[in-house]
N, C-alpha and C positions, 0 to 999 in steps of 0.2 A: 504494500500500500504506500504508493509513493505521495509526497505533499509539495513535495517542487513539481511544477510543470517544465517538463525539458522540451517544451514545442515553444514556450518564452523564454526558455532560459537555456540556450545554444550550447551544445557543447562536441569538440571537433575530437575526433582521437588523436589521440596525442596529448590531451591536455593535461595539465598536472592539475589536479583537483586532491585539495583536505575536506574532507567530511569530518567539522567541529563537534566533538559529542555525538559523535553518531549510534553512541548506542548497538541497537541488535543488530545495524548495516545496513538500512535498508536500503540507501541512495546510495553512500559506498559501492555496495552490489551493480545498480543501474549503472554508475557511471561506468566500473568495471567492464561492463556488458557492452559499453559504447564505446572501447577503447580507451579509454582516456589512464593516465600512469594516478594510483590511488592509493593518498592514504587516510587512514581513519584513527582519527587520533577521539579518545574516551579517557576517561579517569576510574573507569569501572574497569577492573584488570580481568575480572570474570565474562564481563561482556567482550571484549577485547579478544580474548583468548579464544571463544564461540566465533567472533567474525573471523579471526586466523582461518580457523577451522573453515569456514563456509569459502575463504577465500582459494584455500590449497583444493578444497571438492568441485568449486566450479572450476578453476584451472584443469584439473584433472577430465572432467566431463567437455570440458572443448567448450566453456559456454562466452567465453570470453575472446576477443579477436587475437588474432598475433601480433606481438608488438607491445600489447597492453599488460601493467602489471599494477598491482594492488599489495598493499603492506596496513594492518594493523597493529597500533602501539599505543601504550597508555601513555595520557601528560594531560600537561593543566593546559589550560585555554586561556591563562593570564600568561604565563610564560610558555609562549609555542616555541619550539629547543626548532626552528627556523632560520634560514637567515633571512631577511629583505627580501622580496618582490621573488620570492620561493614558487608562486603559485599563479596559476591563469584563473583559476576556479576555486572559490570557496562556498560549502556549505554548513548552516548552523540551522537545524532545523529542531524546533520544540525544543530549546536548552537555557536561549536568555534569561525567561522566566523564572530559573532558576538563580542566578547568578548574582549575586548584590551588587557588583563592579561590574556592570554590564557596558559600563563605556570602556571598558579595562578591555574585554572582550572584543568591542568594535575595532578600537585601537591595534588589539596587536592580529586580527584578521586584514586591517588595512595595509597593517605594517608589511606581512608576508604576503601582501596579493600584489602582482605585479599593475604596471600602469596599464589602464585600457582592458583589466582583470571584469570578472563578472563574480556578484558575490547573490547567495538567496537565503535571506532571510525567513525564518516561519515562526509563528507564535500562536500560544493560542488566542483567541478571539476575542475582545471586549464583550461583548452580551454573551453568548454561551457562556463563557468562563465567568461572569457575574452570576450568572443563574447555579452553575455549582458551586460557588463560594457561598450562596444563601444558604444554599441547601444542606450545607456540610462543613463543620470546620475543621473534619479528619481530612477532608479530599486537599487541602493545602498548609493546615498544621501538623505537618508531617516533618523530619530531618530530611535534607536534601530536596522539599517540595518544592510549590509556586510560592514565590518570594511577593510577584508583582503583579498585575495584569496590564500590560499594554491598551492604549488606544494607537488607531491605527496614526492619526497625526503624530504622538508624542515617537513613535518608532520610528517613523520616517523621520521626525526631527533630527533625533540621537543619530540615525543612520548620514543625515547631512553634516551634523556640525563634526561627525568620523573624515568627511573629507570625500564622501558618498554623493554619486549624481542618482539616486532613483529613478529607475523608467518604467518601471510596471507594477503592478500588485493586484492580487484577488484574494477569493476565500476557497477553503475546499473540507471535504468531507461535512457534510452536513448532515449526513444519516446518522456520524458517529456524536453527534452532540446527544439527543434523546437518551443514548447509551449511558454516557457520562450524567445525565440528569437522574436516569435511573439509579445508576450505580451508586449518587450520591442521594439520593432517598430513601434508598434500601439499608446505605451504610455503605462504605467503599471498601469492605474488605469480606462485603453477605456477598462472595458468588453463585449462593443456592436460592438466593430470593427467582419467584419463578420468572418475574417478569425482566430479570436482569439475565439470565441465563436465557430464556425463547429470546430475546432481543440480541441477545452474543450470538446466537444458533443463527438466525438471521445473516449479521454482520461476516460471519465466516464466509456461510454460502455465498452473499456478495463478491468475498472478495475473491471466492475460487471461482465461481462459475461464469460473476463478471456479466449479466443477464443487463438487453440494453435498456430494458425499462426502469432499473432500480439507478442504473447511468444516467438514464434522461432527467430520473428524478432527482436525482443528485449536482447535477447540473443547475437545473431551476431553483433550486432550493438553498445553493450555495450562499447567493447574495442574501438572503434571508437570516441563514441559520449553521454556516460554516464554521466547524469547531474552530480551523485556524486560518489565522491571518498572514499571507504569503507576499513577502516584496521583495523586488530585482534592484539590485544598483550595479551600476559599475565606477571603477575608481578612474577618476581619470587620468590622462597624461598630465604632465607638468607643461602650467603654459610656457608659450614660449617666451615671453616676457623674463620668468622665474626664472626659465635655464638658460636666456644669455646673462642673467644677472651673476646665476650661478658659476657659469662659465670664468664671469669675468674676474670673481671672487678665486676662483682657484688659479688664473693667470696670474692673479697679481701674490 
């Protein structure tokens, strides 16, 4: 279940792409799949160790192009062990939320994403995510939980004053908010309540069988009720202005 759309959000084989917090892999994987050279940097050493795993079986199975390679590691996302303008591609998908020093975050993803880089951001949603913080105060007073909830302005803010041009953004997964709404009325850790489990039963078949009416309805329903909030920036060049100043300063 991916949350980046890669039909806005380009990406060429070859590309050197980090997947921030990537967690179980999910985008890791796709990029994988598209060629692109991958790595997936998590703090979770257990998850880390799972995406290894998933990386060495799709190599194995041919599911990956030639050329393309993929590495999982664990590290912090305040200190990315990178140098400078490391990367064409950056993803952070579902993790801000979590992070107090989220400018801390933007910063050292700008720091390693080259000029003219494409970076995607995702978070969860201002109103879904209001609707389960009412409903629950296990579902974000947790260790390691949501810290914050974005609106979409204030993210794209943060993402400008990082040094960020934004060019796009939507919502996606809209089915998946009810779930979370449920889950957080039942208690977010009842996975026998019935109505949280036939609604999971649901969500699976969706996402294997991929049927186009539950697509079309998820489409429509996006701008509505998308659990998350998804935006593109890319970093730009140095004007030119900047770099004959700069020029001029290392002349002298």
């Amino acid at each position: 279940m991916l949350t980046v759309d890669f039909s806005r959000f380009p990406l060429a084989p070859g590309d050197r792409v980090l997947d921030l917090g990537c967690g179980a892999g999910r985008h890791a994987f796709e990029c994988y799949r598209r060629g692109a050279h991958v790595v997936a940097l998590d703090q979770n050493g257990e998850e880390i160790r799972e995406v290894a795993t998933w990386f060495a079986a799709m190599k194995e199975a041919g599911e990956a192009p030639e050329g393309a390679s993929a590495v999982a590691m664990e590290g912090n996302a305040l200190q990315l062990p990178f140098p400078d303008e490391s990367f064409d591609v950056v993803i952070i998908s579902e993790v801000m939320e979590h992070i107090p020093d989220d400018k801390g975050v933007l910063a050292e993803m700008v720091r390693v994403l080259k000029p003219g880089g494409r970076i995607a951001v995702t978070v969860p949603r201002y109103g879904p995510e209001k609707v389960c913080w009412a409903l629950s105060d296990a579902y974000h007073e947790v260790e390691g939980g949501h810290i914050r909830i974005y609106k979409a302005d204030q993210l794209l803010g943060r993402m400008r004053e990082a040094g960020l041009k934004p060019y796009g953004t939507h919502h996606a997964h809209a089915l998946h908010s009810p779930y979370w709404w449920l889950k957080c009325a039942f208690g977010v850790d009842n996975d026998k309540a019935l109505p949280v489990r036939a609604y999971h039963k649901l969500l699976v078949w969706d996402i294997m069988k991929k049927p186009l009416a539950t697509r079309v309805a998820e489409q429509a329903l996006n701008p509505l009720m998308g659990k998350s909030f998804v935006a593109y920036a890319t970093k730009p060049h140095l004007p030119v202005e900047a770099a004959s100043t700069d020029a001029s300063v290392d002349a002298s």
